[in-house]
C-alpha positions, 0 to 999 in steps of 0.5 A: 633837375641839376644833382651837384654831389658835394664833397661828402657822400650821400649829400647832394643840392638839388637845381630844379628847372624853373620857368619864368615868365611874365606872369611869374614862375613855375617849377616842380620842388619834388617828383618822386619819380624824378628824385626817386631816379637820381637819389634813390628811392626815399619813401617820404612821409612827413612835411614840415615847416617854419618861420623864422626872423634874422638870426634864428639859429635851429640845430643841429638836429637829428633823430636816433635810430630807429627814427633817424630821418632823410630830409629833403630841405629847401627856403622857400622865401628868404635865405638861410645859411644850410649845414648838414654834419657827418655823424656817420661813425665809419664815414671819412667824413665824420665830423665835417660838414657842408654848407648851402645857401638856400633861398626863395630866388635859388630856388636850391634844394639839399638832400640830407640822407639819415646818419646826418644832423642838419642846422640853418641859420636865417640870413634874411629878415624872415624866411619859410623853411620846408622839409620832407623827412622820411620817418615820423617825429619821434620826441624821445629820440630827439637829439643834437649836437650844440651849433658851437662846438669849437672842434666843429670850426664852424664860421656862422657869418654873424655876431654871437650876440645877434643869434637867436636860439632856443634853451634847447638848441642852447644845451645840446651836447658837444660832438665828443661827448656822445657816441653816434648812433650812426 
């Protein structure tokens, strides 16, 4: 398993080894003791995942306190565009975000640890996305941030016009109109 710390902290895209053969792949997409060892340890308890065609935008997501959630995310056929924004009040990095391209072929994985809000964008005609978070869904602390936010200057890669977002994700709030929990 290959860590590459990203330039915010507590971010961090996870390489798992891969063995190809013949008869097609194998790999371990989680190991606690593995991941418990570079992360930290991070007591999962939740997996969750979605379909989704071309253009479907879903973000920015995050739980408030005391449900704010890590993620550990990965696509696990297709591609998708992943962003995980800094909510962290007293973080240098507050407001800025990271962005990884996630695939079936990569096989790349992205740690988001709690005080983030995490989004993705389907490049490809369909893809799965999965994730283990490490708090339950709690729906009255649900919140987000709106994907675009111009102070955010968040390039998508795509025509506005051909994005694919639900009403929810469409009344999100902008990033100066609320104070993070975090």
């Amino acid at each position: 398993m290959k860590i590459t710390k990203t330039s915010i902290s507590g971010l961090v895209i996870i390489e798992p080894k891969v063995f190809n053969d013949s008869r097609g792949y194998f790999y371990e997409p989680y190991n606690k003791s593995k991941f418990d060892k570079l992360i930290g340890e991070i007591n999962f308890v939740q997996d969750n995942e979605s379909k989704s065609s071309k253009g479907v935008l879903r973000g920015f997501h995050f739980q408030k306190p005391p449900y704010d959630q890590a993620k550990l995310v990965r696509c696990i056929n297709g591609e998708v565009m992943d962003i995980a924004l800094d909510l962290r009040k007293k973080s240098n990095t507050y407001g800025k975000y990271e962005k990884v391209i996630l695939s079936g072929e990569n096989k790349k994985q992205f740690f988001i640890p709690r005080g983030f809000a995490h989004a993705f964008l389907v490049l490809s005609e369909t893809a799965i996305f999965s994730y283990k978070v490490d708090n339950i869904y709690a729906p009255e602390f649900d919140s987000g941030v709106i994907w675009n936010d111009p102070n955010l200057l968040i390039d998508w890669g795509i025509n506005e016009l051909e994005l694919i977002i639900s009403e929810k994700d469409k009344s999100l709030s902008f990033l100066s109109e609320f104070n993070s929990p975090f």
